[in-house]
C-alpha angles and dihedrals in degrees: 000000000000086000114045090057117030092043094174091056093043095051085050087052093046106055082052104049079051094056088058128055104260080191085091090076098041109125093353119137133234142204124194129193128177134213132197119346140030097253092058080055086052091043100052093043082053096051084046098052088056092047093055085059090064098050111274125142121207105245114251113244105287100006115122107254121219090212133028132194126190121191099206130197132209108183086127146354102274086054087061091047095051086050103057091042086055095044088044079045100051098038083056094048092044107050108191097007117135098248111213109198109190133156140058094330088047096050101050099028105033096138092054095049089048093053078059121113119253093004113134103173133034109183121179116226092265085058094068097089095072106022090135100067092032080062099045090053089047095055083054102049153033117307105280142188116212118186126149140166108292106242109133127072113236103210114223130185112159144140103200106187095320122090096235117077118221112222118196112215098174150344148212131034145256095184111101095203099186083236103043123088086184088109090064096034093046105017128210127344120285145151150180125250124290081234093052095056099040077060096055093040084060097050086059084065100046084055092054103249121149108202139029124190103210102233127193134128090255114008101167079067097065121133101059102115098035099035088248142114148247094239094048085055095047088052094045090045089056092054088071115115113216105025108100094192152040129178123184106224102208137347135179109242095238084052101053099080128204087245090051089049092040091054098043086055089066101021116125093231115020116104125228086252135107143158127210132180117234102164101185127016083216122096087208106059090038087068095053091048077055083222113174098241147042136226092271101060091046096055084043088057094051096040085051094050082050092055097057102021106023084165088063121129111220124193118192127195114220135176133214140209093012107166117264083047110126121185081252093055091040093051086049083052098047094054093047091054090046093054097047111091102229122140097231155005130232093203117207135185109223111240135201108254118186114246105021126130087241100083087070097065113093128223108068120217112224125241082236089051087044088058103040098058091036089068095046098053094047088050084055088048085055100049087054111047091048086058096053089047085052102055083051094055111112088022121114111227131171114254126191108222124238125223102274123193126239095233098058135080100231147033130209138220144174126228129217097278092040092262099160111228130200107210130162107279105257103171095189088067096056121135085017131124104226126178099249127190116223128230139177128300120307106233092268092062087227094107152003131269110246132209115199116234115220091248136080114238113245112203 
């Protein structure tokens, strides 16, 4: 979809595709594999979508690819583990292939991934908008590392194999958080045009999808680079005919204005469902994460979603183990997340990054410690959103249907407020919003059993 929005960028891709023989991707295969967040998702369907336009066809499971890309993530160590043990993995599976390693772990750490076995191309995140002829001239030349200095906005709308389509809004980051290296890996804070992304939300639509969640690394942020907001997107976005549903993927909570929830509360298209990054219950941790907010805007922000939308689902990022945080302000933290009512809690271990201001910080949390509250705080996110699924059982709800295979027993959905539902599989209902009854717990205990009501939803 590069180039049907972003129409500068797509002619420069273009003349250049055109200097070199495209002929060089004509019947190769490709296999793609993703690492981290959901705009890197976004990102890769849309690198494969151009690809496909060249010529390139995606390589069957367990067939040997010509040409692989990894869209790699850095956010901690382990990231950068499990990316050096994918890139090691695919390299392996694809003998011969021409291996593209592109995203956050390639951007801060480029020199490392070429050294690599088997890697032919090492391109930084500014590098994505024109991927196609970067590879072309690689598989030409000599093995090559491109980084630069992140300035441009890569527009991405894609679906990839799931029903819902991930729209990304913005990237990048002004925020300088002690523990992030998103900063180095995404650069500053930029975005398309509230118009250029109206145009692709209506293609979606064209294209008969039914829901976008709107993706970036700050979205609240957005309007740096247009002189817009964030609330003027999400009004013009809900003016889209076509599209039933919006989700905002995640928001900081400074950022999610009383207007923005208020209008999402009687808004056509966007869902009772939000996510917002917390990161730590303790004020004062929060300080040395120099995080933009306190406690008590975030408990305003959630008190706030329950007064208009007391139906909401709300999904919080936390982090455990940061340094500076001692068991007395952990045990501050973990109160203040009991007594919030959210529905549940993304638990993450903090991890050492090299060049952050934390290191700085004295008083270092053991990987024991680490552990230890981790697991405390994920049995906490279970309690509650099993509680959230329980006060919906016995309710009717509209779900939009998920693509089901033929050959399984079941088919999932999720309802307005993200409540994941287990229904028989019926193929011929997927990418539908369908009135679903809801039941008790599957086996699994992830999800409700649903029971279809003999009418369509109508949103």
């Amino acid at each position: 979809m590069l180039q049907r929005y972003d129409y500068f960028s797509y002619l420069c891709t273009q003349s250049r595709i055109e200097m070199i023989d495209s002929s060089i991707l004509q019947g190769k295969k490709a296999a793609f594999f993703t690492l981290g967040c959901k705009l890197n998702f976004a990102e890769t369907s849309t690198v494969a979508q151009e690809l496909m336009r060249c010529g390139v066809t995606k390589a069957a499971k367990g067939e040997v690819a010509d040409l692989v890309v990894v869209n790699t993530c850095s956010v901690t160590e382990v990231a950068d583990h499990k990316c050096r043990q994918a890139i090691h993995r695919l390299v392996k599976a694809h003998p011969g292939a021409f291996v593209v390693v592109t995203g956050c772990y390639a951007q801060l750490k480029p020199q490392e991934i070429i050294e690599t076995d088997g890697v032919a191309l090492v391109l930084g995140n500014e590098q994505k908008a024109s991927i196609i002829p970067m590879i072309m001239e690689g598989m030409t030349g000599a093995h090559t590392v491109r980084t630069a200095d992140i300035k441009t906005f890569a527009p991405s709308c894609s679906r990839g194999d799931r029903t819902r389509y991930f729209l990304k809004v913005q990237d990048g980051c002004n925020y300088y958080c002690t523990y992030c290296t998103i900063p180095m890996a995404r650069g500053r804070s930029r975005n398309g045009s509230i118009q250029s992304m109206v145009e692709q939300a209506r293609q979606v639509a064209s294209d008969g999808g039914k829901e976008i969640v709107i993706t970036g690394v700050n979205i609240g942020d957005f309007g740096h680079s247009t002189g817009e907001t964030f609330f003027d997107l999400v009004k013009a976005l809900d003016e889209v005919e076509g599209i039933e549903r919006y989700r905002i993927s995640s928001i900081e909570p400074n950022l999610l204005t009383d207007e923005i929830i208020e209008f999402c509360a009687q808004s056509r298209a966007f869902m009772p469902h939000f996510h917002i990054p917390l990161q730590s219950g303790c004020d004062e941790v929060l300080k040395l994460m120099h995080r933009k907010y306190d406690t008590a805007l975030f408990r305003h922000k959630i008190e706030k979603i329950r007064a208009v939308m007391p139906d909401a689902f709300v999904g919080v990022d936390v982090i455990v183990g940061t340094r500076g945080e001692t068991a007395e302000y952990f045990e501050k933290a973990y109160a203040f997340m009991e007594s919030v009512d959210v529905s549940q809690y993304h638990v993450f271990s903090y991890s050492e990054r090299a060049g952050t201001k934390a290191l700085e910080i004295p008083h270092v949390v053991t990987p024991q410690e680490k552990h230890e509250r981790s697991q405390r705080v994920l049995a906490l996110s279970t309690q509650k959103t099993h509680d959230f699924y329980a006060r919906f059982i016995g309710t009717t709800r509209p779900v939009l249907l998920e693509h089901a295979s033929p050959r399984k027993t079941f088919m999932n959905g999720f309802t307005d407020n993200y409540i994941r539902v287990e229904l028989p599989n019926m193929p011929d209902k997927d990418n539908q919003v369908m009135q679903v009854k809801l039941g008790d717990f599957n086996k699994e205990g992830d999800a409700l059993c649903g029971e279809m009501v003999n009418v369509e939803c109508e949103m």
